[in-house]
C-alpha positions in Angstrom: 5.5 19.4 -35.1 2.0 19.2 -36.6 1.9 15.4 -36.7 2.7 15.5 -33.4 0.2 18.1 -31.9 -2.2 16.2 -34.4 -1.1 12.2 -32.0 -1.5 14.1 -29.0 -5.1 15.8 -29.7 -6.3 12.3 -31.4 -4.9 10.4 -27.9 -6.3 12.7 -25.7 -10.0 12.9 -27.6 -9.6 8.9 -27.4 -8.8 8.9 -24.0 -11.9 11.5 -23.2 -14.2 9.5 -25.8 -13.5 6.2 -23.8 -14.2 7.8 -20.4 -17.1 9.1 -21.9 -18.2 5.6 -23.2 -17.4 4.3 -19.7 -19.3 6.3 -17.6 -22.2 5.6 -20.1 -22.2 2.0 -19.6 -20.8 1.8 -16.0 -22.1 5.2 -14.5 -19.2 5.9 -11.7 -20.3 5.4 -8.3 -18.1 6.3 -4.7 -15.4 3.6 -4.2 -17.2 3.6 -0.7 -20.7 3.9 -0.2 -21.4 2.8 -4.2 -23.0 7.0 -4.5 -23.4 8.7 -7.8 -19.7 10.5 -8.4 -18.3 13.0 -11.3 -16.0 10.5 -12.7 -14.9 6.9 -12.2 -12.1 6.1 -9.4 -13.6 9.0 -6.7 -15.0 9.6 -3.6 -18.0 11.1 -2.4 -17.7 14.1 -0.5 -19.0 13.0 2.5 -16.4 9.7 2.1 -13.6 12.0 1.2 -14.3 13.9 4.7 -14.8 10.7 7.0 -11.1 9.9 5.5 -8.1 10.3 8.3 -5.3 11.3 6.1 -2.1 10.9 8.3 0.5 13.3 8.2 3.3 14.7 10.3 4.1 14.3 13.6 4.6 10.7 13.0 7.2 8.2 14.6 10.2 8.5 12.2 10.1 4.6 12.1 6.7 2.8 11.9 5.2 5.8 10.9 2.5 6.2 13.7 0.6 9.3 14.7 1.7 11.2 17.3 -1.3 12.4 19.3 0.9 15.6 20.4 3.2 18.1 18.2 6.1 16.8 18.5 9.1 18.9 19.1 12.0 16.8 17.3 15.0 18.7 18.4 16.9 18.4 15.3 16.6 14.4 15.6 13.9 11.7 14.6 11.8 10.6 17.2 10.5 7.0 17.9 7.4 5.7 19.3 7.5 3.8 21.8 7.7 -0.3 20.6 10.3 0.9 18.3 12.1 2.1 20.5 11.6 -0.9 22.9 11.7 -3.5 19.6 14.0 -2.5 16.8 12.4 -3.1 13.4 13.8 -4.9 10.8 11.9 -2.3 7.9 13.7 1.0 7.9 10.7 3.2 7.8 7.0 2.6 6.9 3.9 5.1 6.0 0.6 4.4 5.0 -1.9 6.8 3.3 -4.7 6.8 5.7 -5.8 5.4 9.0 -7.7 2.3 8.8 -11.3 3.3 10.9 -15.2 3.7 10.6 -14.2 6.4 8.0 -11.7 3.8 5.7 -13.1 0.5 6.4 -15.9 0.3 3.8 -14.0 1.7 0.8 -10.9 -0.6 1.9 -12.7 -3.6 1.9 -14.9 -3.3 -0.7 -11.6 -3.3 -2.8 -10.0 -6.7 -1.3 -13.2 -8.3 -1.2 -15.8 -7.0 -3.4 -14.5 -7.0 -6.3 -13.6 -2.7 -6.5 -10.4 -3.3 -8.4 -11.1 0.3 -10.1 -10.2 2.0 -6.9 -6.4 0.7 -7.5 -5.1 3.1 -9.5 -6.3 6.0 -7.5 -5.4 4.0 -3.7 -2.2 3.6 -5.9 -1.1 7.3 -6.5 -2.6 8.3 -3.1 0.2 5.5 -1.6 2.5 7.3 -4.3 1.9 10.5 -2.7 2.2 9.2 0.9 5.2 7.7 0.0 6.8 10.2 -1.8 10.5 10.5 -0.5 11.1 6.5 0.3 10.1 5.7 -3.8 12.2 8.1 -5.0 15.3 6.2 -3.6 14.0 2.9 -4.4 14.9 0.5 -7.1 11.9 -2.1 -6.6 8.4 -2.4 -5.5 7.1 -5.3 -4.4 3.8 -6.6 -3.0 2.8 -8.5 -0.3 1.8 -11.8 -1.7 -1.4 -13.8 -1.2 -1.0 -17.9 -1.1 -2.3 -19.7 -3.7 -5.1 -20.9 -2.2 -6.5 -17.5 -1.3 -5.4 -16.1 -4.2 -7.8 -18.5 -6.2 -10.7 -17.9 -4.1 -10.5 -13.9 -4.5 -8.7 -14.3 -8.1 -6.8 -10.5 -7.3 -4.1 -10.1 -5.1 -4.7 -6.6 -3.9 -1.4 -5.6 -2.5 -0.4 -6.6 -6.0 -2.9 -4.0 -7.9 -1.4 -1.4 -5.0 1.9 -2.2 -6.1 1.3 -1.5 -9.7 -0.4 1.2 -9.2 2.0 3.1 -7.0 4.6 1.9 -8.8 3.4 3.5 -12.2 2.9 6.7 -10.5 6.2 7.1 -9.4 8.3 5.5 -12.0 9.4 2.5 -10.0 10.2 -1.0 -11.5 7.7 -3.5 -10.0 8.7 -7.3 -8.9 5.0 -8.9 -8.3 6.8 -11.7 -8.1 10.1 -11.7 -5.7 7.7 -13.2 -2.7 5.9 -16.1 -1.9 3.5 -17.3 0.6 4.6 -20.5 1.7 1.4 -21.3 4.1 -2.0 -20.2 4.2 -2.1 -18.6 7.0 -5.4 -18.2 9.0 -6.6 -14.8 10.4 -4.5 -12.8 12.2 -5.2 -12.9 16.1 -6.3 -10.3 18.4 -2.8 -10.2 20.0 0.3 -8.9 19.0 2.3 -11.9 19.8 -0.2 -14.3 18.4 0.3 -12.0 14.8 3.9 -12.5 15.0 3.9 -16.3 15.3 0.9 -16.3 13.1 3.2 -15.5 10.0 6.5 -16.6 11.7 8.3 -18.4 8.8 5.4 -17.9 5.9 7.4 -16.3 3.4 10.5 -16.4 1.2 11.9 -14.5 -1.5 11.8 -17.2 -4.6 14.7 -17.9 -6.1 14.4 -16.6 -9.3 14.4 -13.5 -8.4 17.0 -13.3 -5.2 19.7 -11.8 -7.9 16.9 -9.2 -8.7 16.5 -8.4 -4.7 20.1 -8.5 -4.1 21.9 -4.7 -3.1 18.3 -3.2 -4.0 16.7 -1.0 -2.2 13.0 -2.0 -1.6 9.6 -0.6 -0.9 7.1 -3.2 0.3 3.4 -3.0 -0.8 0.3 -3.8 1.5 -3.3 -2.6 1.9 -3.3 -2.6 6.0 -0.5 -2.4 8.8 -2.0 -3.4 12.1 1.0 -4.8 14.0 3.5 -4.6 12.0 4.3 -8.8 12.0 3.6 -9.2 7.9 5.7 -6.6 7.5 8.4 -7.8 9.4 8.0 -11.2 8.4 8.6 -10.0 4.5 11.5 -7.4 5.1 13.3 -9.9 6.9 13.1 -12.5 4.1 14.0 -10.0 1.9 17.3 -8.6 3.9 18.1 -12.4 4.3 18.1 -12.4 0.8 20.2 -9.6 0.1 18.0 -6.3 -0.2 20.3 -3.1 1.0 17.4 -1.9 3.3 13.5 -2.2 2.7 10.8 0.2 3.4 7.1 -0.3 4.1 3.9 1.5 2.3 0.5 0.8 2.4 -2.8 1.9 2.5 -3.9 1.9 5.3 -3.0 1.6 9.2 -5.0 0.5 12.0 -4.0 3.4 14.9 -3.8 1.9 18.9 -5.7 3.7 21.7 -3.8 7.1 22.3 -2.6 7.8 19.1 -3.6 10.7 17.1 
């Protein structure tokens, strides 16, 4: 009992010695606006404020704010292009809305290099997420094509996927997808997203007997549309998945939405 109190206190004064060493050399700054923070992997306060967290009422499917309370009746209630198009995810959520108050912080970590924001984007998605990790058996990113993923050298919805998927005990398969073209930026129109990525990904085959019967939560840093997310869980219930479920980040919110 000793020796073990005696590991735990010499872990713990590592781990607090390191941090220490850390914020010496790399003094922690806001994974937004690059201000002067209490410890590495925060936000400011005035960041932390300009943040929409999104919570309930949301539609039961894609997970959009309702702009109203929502008086469900006993039953789940749908927006309205779910209930007009039938996804083939089961449900999605995302952390936050993706605005003037997200934007900076988002993109600072796909593009400029803020890979020390993902573990704490990573149990904020575990959070968000909660109920659909805890019946999953994989989690699995969004993948980047090679090409892209040479020019940034991170795949962020891969550093998401790890994260979240440490926080809530889930086996992660960085792997199971691939990007089979480099497709350019999304368009400005729903329809133009959805043929945008129409047929870019497949679920390798390595790992089709790891995706087969499992039940899967799909990483990404941003929903806008929707069409990357449908593009993936399709591929992954052609392959075999039982159902597959969508978290990420971030979601861009349409006119009239909360």
């Amino acid at each position: 009992m000793g020796n073990a109190s005696g590991e735990r206190f010499g872990v713990g004064w590592l781990a607090r010695a390191g941090r220490l060493v850390l914020d010496a050399v790399l003094p922690p700054r806001c994974l937004a606006c690059d201000a002067s923070v209490n410890s590495q992997s925060q936000l400011c306060g005035t960041c932390w404020r300009a943040i929409r967290f999104l919570a309930e009422p949301l539609c039961a499917c894609c997970g959009l704010p309702f702009p109203f309370e929502a008086e469900l009746g006993g039953g789940a209630l749908l927006c309205g292009v779910c209930v007009a198009e039938p996804r083939r995810y089961r449900r999605a959520r995302a952390v936050m809305a993706y605005d003037d108050g997200s934007r900076a912080g988002i993109l600072a970590f796909k593009h400029g290099d803020r890979t020390d924001a993902a573990p704490a984007f990573g149990a904020w998605m575990a959070r968000a997420g909660a109920t659909m990790l805890a019946e999953a058996d994989l989690v699995v990113p969004v993948p980047l094509h090679r090409v892209r993923l040479f020019r940034r050298r991170y795949n962020q919805a891969a550093l998401l996927a790890r994260a979240a998927g440490r926080a809530a005990g889930v086996r992660v398969l960085p792997d199971a997808l691939q990007r089979l073209r480099n497709t350019p930026a999304q368009g400005a129109t729903r329809a133009a997203r959805f043929a945008n990525v129409r047929g870019a990904f497949r679920v390798r085959a390595a790992r089709e007997p790891a995706v087969r019967d499992r039940r899967i939560v799909l990483i990404d840093d941003v929903m806008t549309t929707g069409a990357t997310a449908e593009a993936c869980a399709s591929v992954l219930l052609s392959a075999g998945a039982a159902h597959v479920d969508v978290l990420t980040l971030a979601r861009a919110i349409r006119d009239g939405a909360a």
